[in-house]
ZATOR-500661 format. One record per atom (N, C-alpha, C): y, x, z. Coordinates in steps of 0.1 Angstrom, whole numbers, padded with zeros to 4 digits, always signed. Layout:
// residues N
YXZ...
END
This chain:
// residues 248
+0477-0213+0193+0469-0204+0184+0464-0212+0172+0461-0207+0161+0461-0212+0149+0442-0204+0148+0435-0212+0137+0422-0206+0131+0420-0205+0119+0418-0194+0115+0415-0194+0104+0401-0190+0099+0396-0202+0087+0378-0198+0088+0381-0197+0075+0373-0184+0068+0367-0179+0058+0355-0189+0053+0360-0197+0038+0348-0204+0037+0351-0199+0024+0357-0188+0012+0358-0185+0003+0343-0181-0008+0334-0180+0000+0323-0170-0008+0314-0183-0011+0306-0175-0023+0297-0184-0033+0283-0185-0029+0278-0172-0019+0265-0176-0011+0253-0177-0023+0252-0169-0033+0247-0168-0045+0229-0163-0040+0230-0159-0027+0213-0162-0022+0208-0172-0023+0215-0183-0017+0212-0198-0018+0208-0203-0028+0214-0201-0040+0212-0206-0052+0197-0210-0053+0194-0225-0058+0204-0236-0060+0208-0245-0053+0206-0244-0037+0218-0252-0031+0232-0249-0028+0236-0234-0034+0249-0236-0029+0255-0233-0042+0249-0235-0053+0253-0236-0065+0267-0243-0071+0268-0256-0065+0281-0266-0070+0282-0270-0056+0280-0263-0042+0284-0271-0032+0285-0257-0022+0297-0257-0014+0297-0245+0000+0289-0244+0008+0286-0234+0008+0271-0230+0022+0281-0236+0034+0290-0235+0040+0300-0239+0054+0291-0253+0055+0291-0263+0042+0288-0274+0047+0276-0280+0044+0266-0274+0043+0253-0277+0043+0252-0282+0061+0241-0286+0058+0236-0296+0073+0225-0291+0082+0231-0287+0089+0219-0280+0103+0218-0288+0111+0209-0294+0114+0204-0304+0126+0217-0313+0127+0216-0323+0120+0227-0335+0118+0241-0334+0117+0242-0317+0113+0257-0319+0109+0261-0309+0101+0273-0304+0097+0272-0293+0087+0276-0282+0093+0273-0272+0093+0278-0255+0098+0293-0254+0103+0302-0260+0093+0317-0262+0096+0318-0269+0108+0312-0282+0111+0314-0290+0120+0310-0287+0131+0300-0280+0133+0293-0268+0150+0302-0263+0145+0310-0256+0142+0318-0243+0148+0333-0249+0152+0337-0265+0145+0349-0262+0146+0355-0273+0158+0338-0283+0159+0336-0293+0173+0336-0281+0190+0333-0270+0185+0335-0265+0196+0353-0253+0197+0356-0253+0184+0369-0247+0186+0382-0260+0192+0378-0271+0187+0388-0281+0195+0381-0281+0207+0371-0282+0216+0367-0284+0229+0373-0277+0236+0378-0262+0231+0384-0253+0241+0399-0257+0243+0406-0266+0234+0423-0270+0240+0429-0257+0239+0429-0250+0230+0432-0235+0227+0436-0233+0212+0435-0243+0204+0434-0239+0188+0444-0256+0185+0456-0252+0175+0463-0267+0169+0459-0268+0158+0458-0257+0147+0454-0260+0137+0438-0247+0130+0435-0256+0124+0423-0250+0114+0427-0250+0105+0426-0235+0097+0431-0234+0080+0416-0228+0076+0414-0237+0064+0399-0230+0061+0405-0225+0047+0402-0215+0043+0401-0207+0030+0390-0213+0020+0393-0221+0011+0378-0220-0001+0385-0211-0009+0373-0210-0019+0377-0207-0037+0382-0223-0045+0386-0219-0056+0389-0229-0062+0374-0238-0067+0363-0233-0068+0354-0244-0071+0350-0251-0067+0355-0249-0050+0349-0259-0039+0362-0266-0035+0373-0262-0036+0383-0270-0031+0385-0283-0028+0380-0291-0039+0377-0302-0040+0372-0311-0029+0362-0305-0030+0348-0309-0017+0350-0305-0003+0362-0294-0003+0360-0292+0015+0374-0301+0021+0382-0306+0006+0393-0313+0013+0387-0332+0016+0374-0335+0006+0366-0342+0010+0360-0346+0026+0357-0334+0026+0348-0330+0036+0360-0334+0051+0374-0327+0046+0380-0328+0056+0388-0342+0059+0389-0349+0047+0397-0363+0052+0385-0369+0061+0372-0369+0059+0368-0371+0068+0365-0368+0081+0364-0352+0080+0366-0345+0094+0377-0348+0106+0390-0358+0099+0400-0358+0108+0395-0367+0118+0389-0377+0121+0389-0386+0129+0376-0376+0142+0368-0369+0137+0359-0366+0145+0365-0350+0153+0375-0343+0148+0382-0335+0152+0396-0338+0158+0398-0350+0159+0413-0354+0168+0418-0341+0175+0431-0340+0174+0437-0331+0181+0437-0315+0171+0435-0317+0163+0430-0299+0155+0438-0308+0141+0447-0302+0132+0454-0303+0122+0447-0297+0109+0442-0301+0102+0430-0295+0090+0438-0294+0082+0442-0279+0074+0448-0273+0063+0436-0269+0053+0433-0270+0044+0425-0266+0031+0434-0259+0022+0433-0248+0021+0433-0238+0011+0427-0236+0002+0433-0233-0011+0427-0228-0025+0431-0214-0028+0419-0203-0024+0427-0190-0027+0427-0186-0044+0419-0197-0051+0423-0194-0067+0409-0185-0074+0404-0180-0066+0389-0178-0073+0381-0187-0079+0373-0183-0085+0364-0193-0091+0351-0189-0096+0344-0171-0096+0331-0173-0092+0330-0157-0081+0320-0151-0083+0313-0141-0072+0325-0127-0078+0325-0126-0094+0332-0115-0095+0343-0114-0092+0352-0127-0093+0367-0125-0091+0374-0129-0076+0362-0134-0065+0364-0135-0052+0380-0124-0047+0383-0128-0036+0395-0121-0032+0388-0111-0024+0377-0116-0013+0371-0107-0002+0376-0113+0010+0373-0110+0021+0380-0116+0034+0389-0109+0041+0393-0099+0040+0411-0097+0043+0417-0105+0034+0415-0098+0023+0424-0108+0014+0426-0123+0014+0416-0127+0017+0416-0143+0018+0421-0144+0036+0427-0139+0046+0428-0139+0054+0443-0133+0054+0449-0125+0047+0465-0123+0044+0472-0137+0036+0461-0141+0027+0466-0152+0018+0469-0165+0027+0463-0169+0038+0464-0177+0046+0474-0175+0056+0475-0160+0061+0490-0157+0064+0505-0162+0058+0504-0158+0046+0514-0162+0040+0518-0173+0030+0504-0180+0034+0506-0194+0025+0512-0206+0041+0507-0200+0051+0508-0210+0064+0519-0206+0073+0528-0195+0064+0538-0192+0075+0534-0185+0086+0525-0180+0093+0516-0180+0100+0526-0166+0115+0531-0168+0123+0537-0159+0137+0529-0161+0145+0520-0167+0143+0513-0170+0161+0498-0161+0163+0492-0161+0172+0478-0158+0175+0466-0163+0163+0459-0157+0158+0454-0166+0149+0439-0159+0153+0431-0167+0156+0413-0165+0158+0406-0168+0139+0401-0159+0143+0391-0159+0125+0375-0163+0128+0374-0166+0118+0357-0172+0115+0349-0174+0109+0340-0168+0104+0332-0167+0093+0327-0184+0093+0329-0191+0080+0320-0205+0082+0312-0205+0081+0299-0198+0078+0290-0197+0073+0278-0190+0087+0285-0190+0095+0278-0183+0109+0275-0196+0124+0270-0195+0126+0266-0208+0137+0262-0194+0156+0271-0202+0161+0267-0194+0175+0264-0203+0187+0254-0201+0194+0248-0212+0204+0259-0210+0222+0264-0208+0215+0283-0206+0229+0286-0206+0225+0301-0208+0235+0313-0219+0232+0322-0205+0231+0331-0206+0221+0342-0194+0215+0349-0195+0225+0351-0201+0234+0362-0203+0243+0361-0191+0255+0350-0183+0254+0353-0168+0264+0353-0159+0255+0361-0158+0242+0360-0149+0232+0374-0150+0235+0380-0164+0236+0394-0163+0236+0401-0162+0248+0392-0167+0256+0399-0162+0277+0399-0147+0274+0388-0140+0270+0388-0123+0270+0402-0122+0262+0405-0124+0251+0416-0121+0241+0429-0123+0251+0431-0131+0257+0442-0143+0265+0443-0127+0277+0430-0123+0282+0432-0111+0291+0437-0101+0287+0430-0095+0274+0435-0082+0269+0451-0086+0261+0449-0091+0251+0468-0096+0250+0466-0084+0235+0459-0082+0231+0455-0075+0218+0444-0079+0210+0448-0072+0195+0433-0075+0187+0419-0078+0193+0412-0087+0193+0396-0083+0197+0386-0089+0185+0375-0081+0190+0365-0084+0182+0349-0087+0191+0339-0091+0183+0330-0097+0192+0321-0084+0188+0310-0082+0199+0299-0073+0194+0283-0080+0203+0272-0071+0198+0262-0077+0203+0253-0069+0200+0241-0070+0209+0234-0054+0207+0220-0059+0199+0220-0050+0192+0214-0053+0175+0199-0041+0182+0191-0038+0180+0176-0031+0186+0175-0024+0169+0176-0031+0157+0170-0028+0146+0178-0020+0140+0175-0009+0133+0183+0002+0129+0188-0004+0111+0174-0010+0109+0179-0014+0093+0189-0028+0092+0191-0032+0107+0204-0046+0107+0218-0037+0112+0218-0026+0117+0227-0017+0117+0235-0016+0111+0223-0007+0097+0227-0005+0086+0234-0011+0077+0231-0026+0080+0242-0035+0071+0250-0039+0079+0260-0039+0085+0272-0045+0094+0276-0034+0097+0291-0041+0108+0296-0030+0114+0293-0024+0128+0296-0013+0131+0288-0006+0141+0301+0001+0155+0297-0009+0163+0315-0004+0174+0307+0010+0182+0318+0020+0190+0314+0025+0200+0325+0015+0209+0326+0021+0224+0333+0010+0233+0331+0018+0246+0345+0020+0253+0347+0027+0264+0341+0017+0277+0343+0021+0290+0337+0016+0303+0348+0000+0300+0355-0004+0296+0369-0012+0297+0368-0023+0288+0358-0019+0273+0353-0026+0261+0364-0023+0254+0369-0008+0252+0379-0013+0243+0372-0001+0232+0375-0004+0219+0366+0002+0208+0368+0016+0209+0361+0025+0207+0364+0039+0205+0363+0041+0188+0355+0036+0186+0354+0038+0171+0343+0031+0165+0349+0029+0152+0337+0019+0141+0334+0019+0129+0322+0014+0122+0320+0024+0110+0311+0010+0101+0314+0011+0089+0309+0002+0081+0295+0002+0075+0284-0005+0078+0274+0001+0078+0270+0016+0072+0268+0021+0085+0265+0033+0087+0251+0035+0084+0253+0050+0078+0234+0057+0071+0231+0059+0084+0233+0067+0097+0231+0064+0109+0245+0062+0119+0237+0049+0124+0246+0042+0137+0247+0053+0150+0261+0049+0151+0264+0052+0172+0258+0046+0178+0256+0034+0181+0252+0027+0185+0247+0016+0181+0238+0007+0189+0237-0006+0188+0245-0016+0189+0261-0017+0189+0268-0026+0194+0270-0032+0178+0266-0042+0171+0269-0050+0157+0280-0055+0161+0285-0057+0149+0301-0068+0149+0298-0076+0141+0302-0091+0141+0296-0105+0139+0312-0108+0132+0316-0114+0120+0330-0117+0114+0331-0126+0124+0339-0128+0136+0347-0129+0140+0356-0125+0150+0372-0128+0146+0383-0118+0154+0394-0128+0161+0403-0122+0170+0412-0130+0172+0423-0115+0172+0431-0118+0163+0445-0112+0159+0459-0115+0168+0462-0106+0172+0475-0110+0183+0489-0111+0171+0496-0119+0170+0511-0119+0163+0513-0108+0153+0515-0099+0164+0526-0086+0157+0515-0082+0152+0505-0081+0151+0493-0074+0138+0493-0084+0126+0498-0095+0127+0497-0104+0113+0504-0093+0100+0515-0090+0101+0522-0083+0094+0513-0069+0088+0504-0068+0096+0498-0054+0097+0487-0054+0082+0482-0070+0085+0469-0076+0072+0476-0076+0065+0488-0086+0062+0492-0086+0050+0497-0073+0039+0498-0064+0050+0506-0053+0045+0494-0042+0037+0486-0042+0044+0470-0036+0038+0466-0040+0027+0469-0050+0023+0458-0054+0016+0462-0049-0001+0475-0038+0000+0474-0028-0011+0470-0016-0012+0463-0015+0002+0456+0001+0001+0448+0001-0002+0441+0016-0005+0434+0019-0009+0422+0022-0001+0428+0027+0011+0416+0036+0017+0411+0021+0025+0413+0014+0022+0408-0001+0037+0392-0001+0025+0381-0006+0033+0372-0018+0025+0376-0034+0027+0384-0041+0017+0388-0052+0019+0375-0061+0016+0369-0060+0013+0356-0069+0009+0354-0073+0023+0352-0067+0033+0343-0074+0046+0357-0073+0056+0360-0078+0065+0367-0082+0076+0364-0068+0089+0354-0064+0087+0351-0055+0096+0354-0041+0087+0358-0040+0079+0368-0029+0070+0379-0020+0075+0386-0034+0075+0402-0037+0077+0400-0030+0095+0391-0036+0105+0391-0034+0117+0387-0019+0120+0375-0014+0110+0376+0005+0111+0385+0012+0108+0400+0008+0101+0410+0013+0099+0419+0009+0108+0423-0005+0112+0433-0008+0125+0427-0002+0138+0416+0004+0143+0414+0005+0155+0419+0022+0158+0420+0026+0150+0423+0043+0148+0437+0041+0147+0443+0029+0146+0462+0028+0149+0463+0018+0161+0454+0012+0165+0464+0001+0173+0450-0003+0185+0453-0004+0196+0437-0003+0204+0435-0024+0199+0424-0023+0204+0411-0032+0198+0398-0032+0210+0394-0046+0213+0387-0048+0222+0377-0059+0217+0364-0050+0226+0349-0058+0219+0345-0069+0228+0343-0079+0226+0336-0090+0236+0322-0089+0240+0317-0085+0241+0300-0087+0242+0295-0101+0244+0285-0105+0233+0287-0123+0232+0275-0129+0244+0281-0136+0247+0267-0142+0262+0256-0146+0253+0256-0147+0239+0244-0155+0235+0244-0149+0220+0238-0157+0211+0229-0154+0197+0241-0161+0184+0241-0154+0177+0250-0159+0165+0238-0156+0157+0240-0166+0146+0229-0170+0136+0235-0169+0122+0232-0157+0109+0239-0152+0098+0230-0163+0091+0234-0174+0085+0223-0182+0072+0225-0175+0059+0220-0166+0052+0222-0158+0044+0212-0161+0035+0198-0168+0034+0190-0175+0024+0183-0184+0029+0176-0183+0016+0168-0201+0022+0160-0197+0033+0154-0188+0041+0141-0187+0049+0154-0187+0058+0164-0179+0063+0169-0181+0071+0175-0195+0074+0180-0203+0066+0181-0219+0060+0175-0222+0070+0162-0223+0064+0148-0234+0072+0152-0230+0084+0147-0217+0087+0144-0215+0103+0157-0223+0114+0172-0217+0111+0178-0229+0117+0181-0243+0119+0177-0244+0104+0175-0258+0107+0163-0266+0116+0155-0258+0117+0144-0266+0128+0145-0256+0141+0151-0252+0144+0155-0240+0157+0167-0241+0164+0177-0246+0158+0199-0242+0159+0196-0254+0173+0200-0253+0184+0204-0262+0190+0218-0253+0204+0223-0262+0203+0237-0258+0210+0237-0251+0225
END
């Protein structure tokens, strides 16, 4: 199985620390965001290679980032990508930057996705036993209490079985409380499926959970319910707090 992490966005909350440098590799409790997420995607013996997506203004810096990454991620093959962007307006979005990695890496096999910019206190490795069970698309969900965090993400229903009934992009009112967290794991034969969308019209390509309210009304899709807490760093207060909080 192959990974592909979404590190393409400019993170313009941040500003000015993620002004001339990627939010993925700022440093949470002695290491950077990239390195918690991808120290625990080699632990599982499940993933050969990591393709991370930048924009072109960070390119530079995350293939930095990665010649050094090789020695502390043994066994995981680090591809860096340049999807050719270069500020917030002309971003591709994450399908798009997630078809582009398709067909820049050749890509037939299983491929798990991942927001870089997200930190979760468990190990991905029962996201991908669940995947390994169902043998189809999945996606992760988690039950969200607050109607106005609803409101911004995506919103699953989910039969007795966890397989999605339906899902909606932040919704004016939610089905439910089940939130979806960018990350997925894609089975083969749906690769073909991203690349092929990403000239329509009717998808929302901007968010990852777009593309999935449109594939789940063609092709069944199954929610994980996560054993634990994923953490969105989206500004500086959010910043601080994991930084003196984030522990594994």
């Amino acid at each position: 199985m192959k990974c592909i992490v979404l590190a393409a966005g400019y993170a313009t909350r941040l500003y000015p620390l993620t002004q001339n440098f990627p939010k993925p590799l700022l440093e949470v409790s002695g290491k950077s965001i990239l390195d918690w997420l991808l120290e625990d995607v080699q632990s599982t013996g499940m993933i050969d290679e990591v393709i991370v997506v930048s924009n072109h203004k960070f390119y530079d810096i995350f293939n930095k980032w990665a010649n050094g990454a090789a020695d502390r991620l043994q066994g995981l093959k680090l591809t860096i990508l340049d999807d050719g962007s270069t500020d917030n307006d002309n971003r591709l979005g994450a399908v798009r930057d997630i078809a582009f990695a398709i067909n820049q890496c050749n890509l037939d096999s299983d491929v798990l996705v991942l927001a870089g910019d997200n930190l979760l206190d468990f190990s991905i490795k029962g996201f991908l036993d669940f995947y390994n069970d169902k043998k189809t698309t999945c996606i992760m969900r988690h039950f969200e209490s607050s109607i106005e965090k609803l409101q911004r993400t995506g919103i699953v229903e989910v039969d007795d079985e966890d397989k999605v009934i339906s899902m909606e992009e932040k919704p004016k009112e939610p089905k439910s409380n089940w939130a979806v967290p960018p990350f997925y794991v894609y089975g083969s034969d749906d690769l073909p499926v991203i690349v092929e969308c990403v000239n329509s019209e009717e998808i929302n390509l901007d968010a990852p959970g777009g593309f999935i309210e449109w594939f789940c009304k063609r092709r069944p899709v199954y929610a994980y319910e996560m054993p634990g807490k994923r953490y969105d760093i989206g500004n500086k207060e959010s910043l601080e707090w994991i930084r003196k909080n984030y522990r594994r």
